[in-house]
Each structure stands twice: as C-alpha cells, then as structure tokens.
C-alpha positions in Angstrom: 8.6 -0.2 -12.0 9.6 2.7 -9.3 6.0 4.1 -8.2 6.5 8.4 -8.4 4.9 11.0 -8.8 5.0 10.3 -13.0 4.3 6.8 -12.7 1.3 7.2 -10.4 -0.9 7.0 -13.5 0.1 3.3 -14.0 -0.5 1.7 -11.0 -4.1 0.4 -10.5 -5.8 1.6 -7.0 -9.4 0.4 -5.5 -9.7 4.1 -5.0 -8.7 7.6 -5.3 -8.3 7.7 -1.6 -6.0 4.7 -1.9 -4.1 6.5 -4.8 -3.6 10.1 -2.8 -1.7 8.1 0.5 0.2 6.7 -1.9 0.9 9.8 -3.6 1.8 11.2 -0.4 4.7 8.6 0.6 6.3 9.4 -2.9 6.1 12.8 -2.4 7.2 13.3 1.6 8.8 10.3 2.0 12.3 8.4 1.5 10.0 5.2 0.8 11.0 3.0 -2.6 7.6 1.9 -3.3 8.1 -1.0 -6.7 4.7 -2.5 -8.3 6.0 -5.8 -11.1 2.7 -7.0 -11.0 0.2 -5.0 -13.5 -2.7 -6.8 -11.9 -2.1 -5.9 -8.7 -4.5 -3.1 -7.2 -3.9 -1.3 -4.6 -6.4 -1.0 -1.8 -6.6 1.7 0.8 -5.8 -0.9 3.4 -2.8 -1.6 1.6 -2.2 2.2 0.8 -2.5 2.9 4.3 -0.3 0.3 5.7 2.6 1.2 3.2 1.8 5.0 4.4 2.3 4.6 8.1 5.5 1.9 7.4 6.9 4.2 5.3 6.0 7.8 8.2 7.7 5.7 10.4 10.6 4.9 8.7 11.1 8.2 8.1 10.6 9.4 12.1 13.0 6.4 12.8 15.6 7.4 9.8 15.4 4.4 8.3 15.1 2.9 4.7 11.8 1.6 4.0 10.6 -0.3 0.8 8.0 -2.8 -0.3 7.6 -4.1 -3.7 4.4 -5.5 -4.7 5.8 -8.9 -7.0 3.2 -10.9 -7.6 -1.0 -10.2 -6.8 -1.3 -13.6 -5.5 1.2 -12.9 -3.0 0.6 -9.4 -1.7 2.4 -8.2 1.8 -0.9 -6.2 3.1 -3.6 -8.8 3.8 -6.5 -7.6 5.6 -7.0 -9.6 9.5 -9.8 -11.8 9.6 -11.9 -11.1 12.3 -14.0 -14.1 13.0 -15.3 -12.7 15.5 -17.0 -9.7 14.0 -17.9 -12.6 11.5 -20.0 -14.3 13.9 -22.1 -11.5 15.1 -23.1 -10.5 12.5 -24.2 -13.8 11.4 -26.1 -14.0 15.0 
C-alpha cells in the first residue's frame, strides 16, 4: 500500500509524533512512502529518517522512496552506541 494522506489511518506508528513527520512527507513532499508489512510500526526514529531523506530529495530534485517490506527487515535501525552502553552500566 501507497502511504497518503487517506491511508495514514492504516499504518501503525509508535507515536503521534512519528505519525505527523510522516504525515508531513506525504503532504510537502515528492516521497513514495509503501508499508506491505501490517506489522510493521513505525517509530519516530524511523519517521524521522524517512523525513529528512525524503527534504532532501526534494532540495536535491530527486526521487526518493522507501518501502517498508518486511518488519524483520526494516531500513531505519537505530545505531548502537556501546559506548553510552557502558557508562551507564559504570
């Protein structure tokens, strides 16, 4: 499925902060945003990251497009950051 502006509703987000990035890049943006999984959910990290791909494709001119396939396989991981990790296990 094409996420849009009447989709929105279908798509499963952590947040409502998460859902209103994504709201804007369907709304101001050339970005093809496509969810196949239902039980994917969309994080603001992930919201965010498709956000400023999808500014700066636009700023650039370019196409820009993600599709979110499978949850086990989603393109917007968080970084591990041992070392915060470790201080604050110190």
């Amino acid at each position: 499925m094409m996420i849009t502006k009447d989709t929105i509703n279908q798509v499963t987000f952590e947040n409502e902060d998460a859902r209103l990035l994504i709201l804007d890049v369907v709304s101001h943006t050339g970005a093809c945003l496509y969810c196949f999984d239902t039980d994917i959910e969309i994080t603001v990290f992930m919201a965010l990251r498709i956000w400023e791909r999808a500014y700066k494709a636009d700023r650039k001119e370019e196409f820009y497009s993600v599709s979110l396939l499978d949850a086990k396989q989603i393109p917007f991981r968080k970084p591990r950051n041992r070392s915060l990790q470790l201080c604050a296990l110190g």
